[in-house]
MMTF fields as JSON, N, C-alpha, C and O atoms, coordinates in Angstrom:
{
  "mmtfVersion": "1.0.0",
  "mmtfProducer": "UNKNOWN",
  "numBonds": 359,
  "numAtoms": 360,
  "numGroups": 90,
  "numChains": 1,
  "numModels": 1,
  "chainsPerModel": [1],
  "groupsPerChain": [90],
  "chainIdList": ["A"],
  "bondAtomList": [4, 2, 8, 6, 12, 10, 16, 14, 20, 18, 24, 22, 28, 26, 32, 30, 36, 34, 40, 38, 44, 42, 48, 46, 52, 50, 56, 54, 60, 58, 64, 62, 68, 66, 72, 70, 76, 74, 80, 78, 84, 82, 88, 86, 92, 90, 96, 94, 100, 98, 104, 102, 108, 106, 112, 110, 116, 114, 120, 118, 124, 122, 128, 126, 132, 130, 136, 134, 140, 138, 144, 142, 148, 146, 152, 150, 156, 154, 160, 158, 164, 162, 168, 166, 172, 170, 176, 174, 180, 178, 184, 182, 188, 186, 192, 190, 196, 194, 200, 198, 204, 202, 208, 206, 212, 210, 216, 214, 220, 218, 224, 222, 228, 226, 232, 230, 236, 234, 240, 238, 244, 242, 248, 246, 252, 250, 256, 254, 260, 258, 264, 262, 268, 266, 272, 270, 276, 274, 280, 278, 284, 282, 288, 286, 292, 290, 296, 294, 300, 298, 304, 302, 308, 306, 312, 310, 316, 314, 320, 318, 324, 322, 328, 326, 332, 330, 336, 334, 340, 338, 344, 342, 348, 346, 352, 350, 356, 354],
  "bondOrderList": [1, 1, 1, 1, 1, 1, 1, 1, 1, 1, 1, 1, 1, 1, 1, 1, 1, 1, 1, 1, 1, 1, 1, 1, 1, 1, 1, 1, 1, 1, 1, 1, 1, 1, 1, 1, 1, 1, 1, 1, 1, 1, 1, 1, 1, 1, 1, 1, 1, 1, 1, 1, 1, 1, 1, 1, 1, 1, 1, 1, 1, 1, 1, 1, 1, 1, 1, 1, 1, 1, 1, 1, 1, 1, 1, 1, 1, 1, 1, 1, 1, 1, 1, 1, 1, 1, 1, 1, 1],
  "groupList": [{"groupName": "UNK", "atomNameList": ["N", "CA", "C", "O"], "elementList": ["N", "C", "C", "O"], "formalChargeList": [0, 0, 0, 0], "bondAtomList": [1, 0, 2, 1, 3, 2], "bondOrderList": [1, 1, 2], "singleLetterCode": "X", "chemCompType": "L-PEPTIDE LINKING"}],
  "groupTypeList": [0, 0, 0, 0, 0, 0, 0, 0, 0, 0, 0, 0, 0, 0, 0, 0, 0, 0, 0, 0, 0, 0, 0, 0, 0, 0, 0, 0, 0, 0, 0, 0, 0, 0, 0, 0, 0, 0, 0, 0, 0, 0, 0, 0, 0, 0, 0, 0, 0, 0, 0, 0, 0, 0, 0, 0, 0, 0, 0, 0, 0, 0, 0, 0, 0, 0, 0, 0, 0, 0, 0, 0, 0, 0, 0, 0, 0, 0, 0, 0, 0, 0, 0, 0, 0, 0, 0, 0, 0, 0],
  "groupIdList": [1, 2, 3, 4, 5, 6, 7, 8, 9, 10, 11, 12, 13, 14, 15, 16, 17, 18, 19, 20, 21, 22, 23, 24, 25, 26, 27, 28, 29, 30, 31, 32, 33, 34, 35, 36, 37, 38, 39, 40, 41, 42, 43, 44, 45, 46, 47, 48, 49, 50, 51, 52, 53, 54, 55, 56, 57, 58, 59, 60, 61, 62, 63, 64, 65, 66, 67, 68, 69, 70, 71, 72, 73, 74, 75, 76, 77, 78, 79, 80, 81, 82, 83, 84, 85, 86, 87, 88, 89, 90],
  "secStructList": [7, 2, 2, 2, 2, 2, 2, 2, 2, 2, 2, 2, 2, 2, 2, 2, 2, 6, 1, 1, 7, 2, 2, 2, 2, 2, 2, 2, 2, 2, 2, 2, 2, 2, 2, 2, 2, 2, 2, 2, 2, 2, 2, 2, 2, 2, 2, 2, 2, 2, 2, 2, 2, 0, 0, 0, 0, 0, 2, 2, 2, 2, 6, 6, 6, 1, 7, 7, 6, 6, 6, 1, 6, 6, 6, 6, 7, 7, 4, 4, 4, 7, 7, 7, 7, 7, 7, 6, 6, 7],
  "xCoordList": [14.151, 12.842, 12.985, 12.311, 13.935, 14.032, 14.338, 14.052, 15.14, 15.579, 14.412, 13.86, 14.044, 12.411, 11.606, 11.18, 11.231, 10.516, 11.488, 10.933, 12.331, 13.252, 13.219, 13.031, 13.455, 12.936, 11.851, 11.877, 10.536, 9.245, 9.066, 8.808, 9.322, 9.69, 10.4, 10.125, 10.945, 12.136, 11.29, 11.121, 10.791, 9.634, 8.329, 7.405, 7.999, 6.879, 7.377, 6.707, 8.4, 8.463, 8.931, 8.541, 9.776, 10.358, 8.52, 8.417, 7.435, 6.447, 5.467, 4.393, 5.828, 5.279, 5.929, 5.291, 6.965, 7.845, 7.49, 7.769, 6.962, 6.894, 7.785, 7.6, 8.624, 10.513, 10.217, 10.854, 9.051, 8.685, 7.124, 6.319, 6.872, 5.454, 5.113, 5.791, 3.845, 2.951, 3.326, 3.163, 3.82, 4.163, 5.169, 5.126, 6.163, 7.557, 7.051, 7.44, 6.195, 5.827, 5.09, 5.278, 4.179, 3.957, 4.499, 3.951, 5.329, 6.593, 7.416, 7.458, 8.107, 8.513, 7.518, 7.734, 6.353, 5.095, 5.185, 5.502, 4.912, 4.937, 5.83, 5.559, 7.073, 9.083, 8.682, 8.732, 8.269, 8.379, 6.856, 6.779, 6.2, 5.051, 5.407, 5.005, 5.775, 6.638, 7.543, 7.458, 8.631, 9.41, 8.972, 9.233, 8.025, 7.252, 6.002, 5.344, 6.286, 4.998, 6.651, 6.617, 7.852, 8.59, 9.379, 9.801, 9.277, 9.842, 8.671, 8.827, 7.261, 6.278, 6.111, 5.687, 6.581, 6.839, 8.041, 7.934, 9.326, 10.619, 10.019, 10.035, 9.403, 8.888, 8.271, 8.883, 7.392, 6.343, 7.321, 7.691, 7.704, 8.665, 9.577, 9.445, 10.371, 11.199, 10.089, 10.586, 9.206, 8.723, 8.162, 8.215, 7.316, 6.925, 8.2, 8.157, 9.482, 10.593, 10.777, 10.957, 10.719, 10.586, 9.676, 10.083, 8.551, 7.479, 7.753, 7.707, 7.973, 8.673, 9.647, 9.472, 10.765, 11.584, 11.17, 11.341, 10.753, 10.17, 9.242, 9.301, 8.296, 7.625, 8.55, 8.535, 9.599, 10.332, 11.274, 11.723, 11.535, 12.582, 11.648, 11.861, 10.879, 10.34, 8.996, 8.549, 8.598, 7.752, 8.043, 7.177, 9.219, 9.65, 9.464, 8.697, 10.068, 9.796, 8.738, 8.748, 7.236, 6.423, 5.885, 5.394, 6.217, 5.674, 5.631, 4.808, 6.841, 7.266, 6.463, 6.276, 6.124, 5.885, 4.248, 3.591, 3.777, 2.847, 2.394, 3.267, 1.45, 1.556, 1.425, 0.526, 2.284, 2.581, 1.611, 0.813, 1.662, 0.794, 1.287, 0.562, 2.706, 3.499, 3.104, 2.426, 3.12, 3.406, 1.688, 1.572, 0.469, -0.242, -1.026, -0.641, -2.173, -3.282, -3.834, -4.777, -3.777, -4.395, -3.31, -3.543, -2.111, -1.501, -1.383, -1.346, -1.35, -1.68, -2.408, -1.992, -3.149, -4.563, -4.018, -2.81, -5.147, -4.853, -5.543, -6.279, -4.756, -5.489, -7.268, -7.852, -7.776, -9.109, -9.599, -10.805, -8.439, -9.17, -9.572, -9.812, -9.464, -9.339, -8.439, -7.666, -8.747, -7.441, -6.55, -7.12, -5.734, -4.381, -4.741, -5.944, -4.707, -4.486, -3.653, -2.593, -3.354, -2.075, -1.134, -1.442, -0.03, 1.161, 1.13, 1.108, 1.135, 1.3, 3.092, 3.965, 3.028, 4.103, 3.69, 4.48, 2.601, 2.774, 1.49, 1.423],
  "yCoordList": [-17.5, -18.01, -19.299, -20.244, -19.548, -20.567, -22.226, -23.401, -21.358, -22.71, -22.989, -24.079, -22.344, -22.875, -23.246, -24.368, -22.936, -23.672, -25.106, -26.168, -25.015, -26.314, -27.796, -29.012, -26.979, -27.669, -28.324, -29.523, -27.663, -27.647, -29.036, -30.069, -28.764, -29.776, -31.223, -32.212, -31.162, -32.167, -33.057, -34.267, -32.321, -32.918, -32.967, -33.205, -32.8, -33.376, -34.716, -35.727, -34.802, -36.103, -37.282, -38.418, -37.079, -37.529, -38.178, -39.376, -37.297, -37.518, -38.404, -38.912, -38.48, -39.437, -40.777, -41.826, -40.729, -42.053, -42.899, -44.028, -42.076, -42.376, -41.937, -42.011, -41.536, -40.966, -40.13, -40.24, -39.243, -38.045, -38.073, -38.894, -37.448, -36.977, -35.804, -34.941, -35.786, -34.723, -33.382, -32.27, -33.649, -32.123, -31.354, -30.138, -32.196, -31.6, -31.194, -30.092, -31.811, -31.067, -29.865, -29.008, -29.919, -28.437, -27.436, -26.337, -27.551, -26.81, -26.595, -25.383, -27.248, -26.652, -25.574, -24.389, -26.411, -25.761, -24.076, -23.052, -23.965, -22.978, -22.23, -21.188, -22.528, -21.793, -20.887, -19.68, -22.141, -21.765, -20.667, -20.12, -20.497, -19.447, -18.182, -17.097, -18.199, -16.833, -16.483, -15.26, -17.001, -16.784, -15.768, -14.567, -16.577, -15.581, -14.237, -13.401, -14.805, -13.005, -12.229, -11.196, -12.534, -11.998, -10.923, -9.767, -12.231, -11.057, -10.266, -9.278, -10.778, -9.6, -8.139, -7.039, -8.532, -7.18, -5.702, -4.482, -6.92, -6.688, -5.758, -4.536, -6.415, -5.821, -4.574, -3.542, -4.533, -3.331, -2.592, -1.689, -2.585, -1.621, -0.746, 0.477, -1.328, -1.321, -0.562, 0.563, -0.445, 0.366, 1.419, 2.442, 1.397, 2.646, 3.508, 4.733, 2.773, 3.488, 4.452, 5.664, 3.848, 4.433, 5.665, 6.781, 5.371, 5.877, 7.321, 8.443, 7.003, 8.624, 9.295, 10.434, 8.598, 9.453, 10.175, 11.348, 9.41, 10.049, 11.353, 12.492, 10.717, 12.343, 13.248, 14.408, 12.689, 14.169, 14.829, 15.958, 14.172, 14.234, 15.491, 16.685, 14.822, 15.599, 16.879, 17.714, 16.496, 17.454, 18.97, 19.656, 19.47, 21.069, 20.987, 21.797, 20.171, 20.437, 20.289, 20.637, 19.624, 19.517, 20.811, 21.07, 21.681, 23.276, 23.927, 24.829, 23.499, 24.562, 25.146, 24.333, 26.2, 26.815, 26.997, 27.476, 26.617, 26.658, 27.947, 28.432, 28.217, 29.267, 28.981, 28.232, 29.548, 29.166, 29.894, 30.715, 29.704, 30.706, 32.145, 33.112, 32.22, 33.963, 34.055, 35.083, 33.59, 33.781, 34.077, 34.957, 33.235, 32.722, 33.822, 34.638, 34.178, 34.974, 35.108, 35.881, 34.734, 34.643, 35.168, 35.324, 35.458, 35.595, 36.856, 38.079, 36.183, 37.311, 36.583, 36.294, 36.234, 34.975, 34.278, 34.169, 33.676, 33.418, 31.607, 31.603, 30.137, 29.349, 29.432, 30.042, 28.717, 28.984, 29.836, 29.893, 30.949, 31.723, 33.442, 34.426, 33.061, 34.694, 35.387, 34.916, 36.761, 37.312, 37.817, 38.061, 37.945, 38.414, 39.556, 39.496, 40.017, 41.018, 41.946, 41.425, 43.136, 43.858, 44.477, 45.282, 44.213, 43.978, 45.842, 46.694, 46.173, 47.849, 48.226, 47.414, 49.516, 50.148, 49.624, 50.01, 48.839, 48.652, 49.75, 49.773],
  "zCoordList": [13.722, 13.392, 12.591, 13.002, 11.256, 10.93, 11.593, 11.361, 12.584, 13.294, 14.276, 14.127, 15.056, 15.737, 14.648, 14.922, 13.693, 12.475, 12.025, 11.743, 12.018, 11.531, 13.064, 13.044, 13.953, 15.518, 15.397, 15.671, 14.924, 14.85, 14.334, 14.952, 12.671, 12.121, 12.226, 11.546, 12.792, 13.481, 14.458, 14.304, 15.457, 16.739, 16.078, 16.855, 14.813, 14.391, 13.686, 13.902, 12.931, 12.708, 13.728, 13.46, 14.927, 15.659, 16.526, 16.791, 16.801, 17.549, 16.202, 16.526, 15.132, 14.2, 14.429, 14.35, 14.66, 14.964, 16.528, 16.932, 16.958, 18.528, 19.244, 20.459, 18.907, 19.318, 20.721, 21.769, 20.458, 21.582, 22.24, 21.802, 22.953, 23.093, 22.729, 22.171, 23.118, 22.648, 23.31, 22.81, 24.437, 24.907, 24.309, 24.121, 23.991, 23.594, 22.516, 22.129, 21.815, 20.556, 20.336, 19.473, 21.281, 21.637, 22.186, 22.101, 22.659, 22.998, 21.859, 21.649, 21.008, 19.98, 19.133, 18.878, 18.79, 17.764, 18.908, 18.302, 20.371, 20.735, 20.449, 19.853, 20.773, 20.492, 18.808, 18.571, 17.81, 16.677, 16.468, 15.368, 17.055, 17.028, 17.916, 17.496, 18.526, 19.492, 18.68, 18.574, 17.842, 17.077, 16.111, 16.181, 14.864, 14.089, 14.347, 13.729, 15.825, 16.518, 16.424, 15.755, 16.911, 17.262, 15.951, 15.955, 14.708, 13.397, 12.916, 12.199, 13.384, 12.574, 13.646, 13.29, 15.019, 15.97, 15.518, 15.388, 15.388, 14.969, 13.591, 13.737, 12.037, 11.35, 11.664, 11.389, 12.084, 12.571, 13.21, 12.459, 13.912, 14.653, 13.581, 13.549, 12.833, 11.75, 10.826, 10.875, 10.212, 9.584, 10.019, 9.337, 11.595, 11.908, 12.303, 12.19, 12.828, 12.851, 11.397, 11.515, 10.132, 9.037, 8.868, 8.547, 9.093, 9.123, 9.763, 9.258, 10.708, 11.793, 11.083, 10.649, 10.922, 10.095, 8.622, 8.29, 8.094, 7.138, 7.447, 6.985, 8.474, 8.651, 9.027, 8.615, 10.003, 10.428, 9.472, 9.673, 8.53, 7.533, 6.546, 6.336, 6.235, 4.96, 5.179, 4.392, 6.849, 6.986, 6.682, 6.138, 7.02, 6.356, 4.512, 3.991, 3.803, 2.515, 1.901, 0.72, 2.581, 2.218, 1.588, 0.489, 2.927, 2.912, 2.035, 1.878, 0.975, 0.636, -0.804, -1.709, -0.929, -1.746, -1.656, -2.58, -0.604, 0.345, 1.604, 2.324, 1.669, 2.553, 4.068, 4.45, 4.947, 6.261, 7.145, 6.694, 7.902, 9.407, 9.351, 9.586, 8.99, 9.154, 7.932, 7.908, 6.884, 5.332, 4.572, 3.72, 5.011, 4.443, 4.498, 5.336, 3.779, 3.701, 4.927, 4.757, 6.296, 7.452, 8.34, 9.538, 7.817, 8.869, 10.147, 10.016, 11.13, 12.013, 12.589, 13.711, 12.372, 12.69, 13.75, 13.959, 14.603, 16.325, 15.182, 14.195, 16.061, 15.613, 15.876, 16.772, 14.925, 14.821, 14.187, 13.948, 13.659, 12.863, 13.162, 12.463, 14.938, 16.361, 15.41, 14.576, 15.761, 15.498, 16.593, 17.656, 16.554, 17.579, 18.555, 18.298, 18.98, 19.798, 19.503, 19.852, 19.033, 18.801, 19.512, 20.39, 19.254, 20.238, 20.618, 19.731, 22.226, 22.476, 21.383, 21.076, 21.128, 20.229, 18.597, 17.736, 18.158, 16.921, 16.059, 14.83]
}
């Protein structure tokens, strides 16, 4: 990214001089704007990567000391709240 920003730079003064035209300069100004979509993607990625791990990491210890579906005052309980059906032999 720096160096398409440093490019950028370079063909803006070079197109102040007369040195270049206008296109090349937008072509750099473009290079160096794809560049920075490219580290704020790279970013985002990189943290929701975080983001995941963390949930998967820590979701069991959250629990703890917490009451579970087997463990909790409901248990037995069908989601929603139904209750189970009881298993034949019990």
């Amino acid at each position: 990214m720096r160096l398409a920003i440093e490019l950028r730079e370079a063909e803006t003064k070079r197109f102040a001089r007369g040195a270049t035209d206008l296109l090349a300069l937008q072509l750099r100004e473009q290079a160096a704007f794809d560049a920075q979509v490219s580290a704020v993607d790279i970013d985002a990625d990189c943290f929701r990567a975080q983001a995941d791990y963390r949930a998967a990491t820590v979701a069991e210890p959250l629990n703890q000391g917490r009451p579970t579906p087997s463990t909790g005052p409901r248990a037995g309980a069908a989601p929603g709240g139904m209750a189970l059906p009881e298993r034949p032999g019990r």
